[in-house]
C-alpha positions in Angstrom: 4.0 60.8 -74.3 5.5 64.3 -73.9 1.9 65.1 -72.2 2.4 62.6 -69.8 6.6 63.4 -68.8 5.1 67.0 -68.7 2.8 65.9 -65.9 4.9 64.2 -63.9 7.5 66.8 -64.0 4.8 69.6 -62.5 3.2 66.5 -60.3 6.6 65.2 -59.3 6.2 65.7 -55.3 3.0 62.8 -55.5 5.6 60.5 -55.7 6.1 60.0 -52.2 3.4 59.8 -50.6 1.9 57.7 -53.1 4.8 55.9 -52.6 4.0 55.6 -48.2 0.8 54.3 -49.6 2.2 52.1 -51.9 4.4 50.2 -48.9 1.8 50.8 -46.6 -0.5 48.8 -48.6 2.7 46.0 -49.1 3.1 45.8 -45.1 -0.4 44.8 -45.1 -0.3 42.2 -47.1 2.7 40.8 -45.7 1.0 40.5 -42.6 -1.8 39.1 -43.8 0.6 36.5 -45.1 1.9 35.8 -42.0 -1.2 35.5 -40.6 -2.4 33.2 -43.1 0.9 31.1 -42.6 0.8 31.2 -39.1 -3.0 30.1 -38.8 -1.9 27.5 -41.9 0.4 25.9 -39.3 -1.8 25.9 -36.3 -4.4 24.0 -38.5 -1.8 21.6 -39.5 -0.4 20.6 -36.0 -4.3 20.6 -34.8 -5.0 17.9 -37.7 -1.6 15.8 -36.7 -3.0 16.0 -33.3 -6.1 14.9 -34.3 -4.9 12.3 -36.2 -2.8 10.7 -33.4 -5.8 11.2 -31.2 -8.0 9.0 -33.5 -5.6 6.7 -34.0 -4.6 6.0 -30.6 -9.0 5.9 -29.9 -8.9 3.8 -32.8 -6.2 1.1 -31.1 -8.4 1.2 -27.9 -6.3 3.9 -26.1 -7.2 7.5 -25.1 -3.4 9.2 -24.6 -5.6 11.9 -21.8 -7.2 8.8 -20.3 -4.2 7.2 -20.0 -2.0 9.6 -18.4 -4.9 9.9 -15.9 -5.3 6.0 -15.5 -1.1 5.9 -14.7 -1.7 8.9 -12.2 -4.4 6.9 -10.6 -2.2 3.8 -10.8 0.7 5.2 -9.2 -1.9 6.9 -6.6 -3.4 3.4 -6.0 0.5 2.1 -5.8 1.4 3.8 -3.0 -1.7 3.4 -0.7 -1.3 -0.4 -1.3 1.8 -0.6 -0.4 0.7 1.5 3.0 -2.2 -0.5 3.4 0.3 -4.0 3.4 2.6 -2.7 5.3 0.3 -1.9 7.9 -1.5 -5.6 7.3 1.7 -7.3 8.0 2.8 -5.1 11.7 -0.6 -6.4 12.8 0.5 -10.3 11.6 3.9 -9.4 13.3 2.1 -8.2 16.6 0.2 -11.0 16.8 2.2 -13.3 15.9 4.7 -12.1 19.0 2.1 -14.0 21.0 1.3 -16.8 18.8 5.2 -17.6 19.4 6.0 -16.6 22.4 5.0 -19.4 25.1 5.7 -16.5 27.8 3.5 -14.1 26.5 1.1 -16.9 25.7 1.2 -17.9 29.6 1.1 -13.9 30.6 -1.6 -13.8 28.5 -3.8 -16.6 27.5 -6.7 -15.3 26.3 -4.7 -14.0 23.1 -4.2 -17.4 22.0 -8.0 -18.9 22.9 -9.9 -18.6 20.0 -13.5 -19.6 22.4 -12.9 -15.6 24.2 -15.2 -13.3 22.1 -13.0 -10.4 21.2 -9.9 -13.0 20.3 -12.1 -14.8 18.0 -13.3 -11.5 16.7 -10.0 -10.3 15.7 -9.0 -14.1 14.1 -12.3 -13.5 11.5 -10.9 -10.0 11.2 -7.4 -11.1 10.0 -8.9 -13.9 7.8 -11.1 -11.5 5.8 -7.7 -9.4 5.2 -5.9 -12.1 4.8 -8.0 -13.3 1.7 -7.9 -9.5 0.1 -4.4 -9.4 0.3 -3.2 -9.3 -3.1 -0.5 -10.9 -3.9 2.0 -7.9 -4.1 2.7 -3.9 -3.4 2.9 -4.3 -7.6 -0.8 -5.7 -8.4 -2.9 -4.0 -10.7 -6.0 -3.4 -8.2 -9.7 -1.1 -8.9 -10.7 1.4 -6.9 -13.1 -1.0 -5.2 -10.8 -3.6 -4.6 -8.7 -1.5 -2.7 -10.9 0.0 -0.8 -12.6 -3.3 0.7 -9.1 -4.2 1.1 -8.9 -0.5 3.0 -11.6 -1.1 5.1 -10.6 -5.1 5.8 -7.0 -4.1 7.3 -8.9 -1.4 9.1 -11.1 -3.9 11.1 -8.2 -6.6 11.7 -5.9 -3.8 13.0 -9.1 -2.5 15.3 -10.4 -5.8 16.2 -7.0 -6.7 17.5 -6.1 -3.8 19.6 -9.2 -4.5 21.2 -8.6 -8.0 22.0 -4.6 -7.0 23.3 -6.2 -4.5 25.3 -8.7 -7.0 27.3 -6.1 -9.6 27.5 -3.8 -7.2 29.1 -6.7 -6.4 31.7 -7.9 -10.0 32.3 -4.9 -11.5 32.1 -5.4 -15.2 33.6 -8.6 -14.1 35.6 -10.5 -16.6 33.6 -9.2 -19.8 34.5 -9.4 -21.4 38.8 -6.9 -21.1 41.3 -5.9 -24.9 40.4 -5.0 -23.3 36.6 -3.8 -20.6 37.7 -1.2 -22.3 39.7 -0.4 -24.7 37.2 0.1 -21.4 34.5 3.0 -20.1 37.4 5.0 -23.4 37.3 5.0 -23.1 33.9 6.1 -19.8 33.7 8.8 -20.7 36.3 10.2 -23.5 34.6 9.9 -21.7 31.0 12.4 -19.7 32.9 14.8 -22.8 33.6 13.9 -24.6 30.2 15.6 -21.4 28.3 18.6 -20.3 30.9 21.6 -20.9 28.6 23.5 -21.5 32.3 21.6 -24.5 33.3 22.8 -28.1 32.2 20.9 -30.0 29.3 19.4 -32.4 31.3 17.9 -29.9 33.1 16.4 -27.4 30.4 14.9 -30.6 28.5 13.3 -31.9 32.0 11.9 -28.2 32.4 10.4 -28.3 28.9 9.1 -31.0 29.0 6.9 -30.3 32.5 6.1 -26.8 30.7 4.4 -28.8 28.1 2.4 -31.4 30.4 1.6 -28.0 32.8 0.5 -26.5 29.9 -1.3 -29.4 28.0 -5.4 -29.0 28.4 -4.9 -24.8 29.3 -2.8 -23.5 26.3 -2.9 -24.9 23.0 0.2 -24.3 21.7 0.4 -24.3 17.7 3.6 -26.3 15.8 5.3 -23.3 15.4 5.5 -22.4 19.1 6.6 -25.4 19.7 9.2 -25.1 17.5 10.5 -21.5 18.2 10.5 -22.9 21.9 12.8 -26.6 21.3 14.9 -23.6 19.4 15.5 -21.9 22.4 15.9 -24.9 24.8 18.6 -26.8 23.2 19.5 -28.5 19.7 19.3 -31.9 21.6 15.7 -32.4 22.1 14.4 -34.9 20.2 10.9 -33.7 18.2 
């Protein structure tokens, strides 16, 4: 015992840097723990991941898939919604000849469904027509909407086309005999809706725009309608 205090007392100045060595060697392996601990806790939240991953593969679902599907669905969303709104100004266009006996008089061949490009356009419309789905909301596939895409596209093509030849044409297609009877219907048109003239007189005007009409213009129910409208309350349908 007294050999050993002897040798620390003439080996006293080891102490410290055994001592450095010691705490140098004590910061290591706290750091190691950390380490340890740290990659402990990465493992843990990589199994809880995995986990919810399998379970949610396991329930039919893939979370990644699925906030790509809702991306896509949203993306889809909006393009329908473009594509109907689009759909129904080309319905609205047409429809201001289909109800409009003047513009079906300035321009007849919009509303003859034997002229080629106006016949064209009608197809057109029904093929879009029976795509439409039934809301901006519906749950559509890629390929749905894109032969929906490529329908609207024709119908809005197809009647441009058929505008712009009735615009040119105008009532070149029908004999001077027609073409006269179209003017006095056009004038009296005129008569049958001037809110100044008596009753008598716009329901004798409308009814000579019908009979000058009747064998040139087929006018559909709801012209007909839209037109008594405009006329006067009193005519009896």
């Amino acid at each position: 015992m007294g050999e050993i205090l002897s040798f620390i007392g003439d080996y006293w100045w080891l102490v410290f840097p055994l001592g450095g060595a010691a705490f140098g060697v004590i910061g290591t392996a706290t750091g190691l723990f950390d380490r340890q601990a740290e990659q402990e806790h990465r493992r843990k939240l990589e199994m809880i991941e995995a986990k919810a991953r399998a379970k949610a593969l396991a329930a039919g679902r893939d979370p990644v898939h699925d906030a790509i599907e809702r991306a896509d669905d949203d993306s889809r969303a909006q393009r329908l919604r473009r594509l109907m709104e689009t759909h129904d100004e080309v319905n609205r266009r047409w429809l201001d000849y289909e109800l409009d006996v003047a513009k079906m008089i300035a321009f007849p061949t919009m509303s003859d469904g034997r002229e080629e490009l106006t016949a064209a356009f009608l197809r057109a419309k029904k093929v879009a027509d029976g795509l439409r789905p039934d809301s901006p909301e519906a749950r559509v596939d890629a390929e749905t909407l894109a032969e929906y895409r490529d329908a609207v596209h024709d119908y809005e093509v197809a009647f441009d086309i058929a505008e712009q030849n009735a615009r040119r044409v105008r009532d070149s297609g029908f004999t001077d005999p027609e073409r006269k009877r179209l003017e006095r219907a056009r004038q009296l048109l005129q008569t049958a809706v001037d809110q100044s003239a008596t009753a008598s007189e716009r329901q004798v005007a409308y009814r000579r725009v019908r009979e000058e009409l009747d064998g040139l213009i087929a006018l559909s129910d709801d012209a007909i309608e839209v037109l008594e409208k405009r006329v006067a309350p009193e005519i009896e349908r």
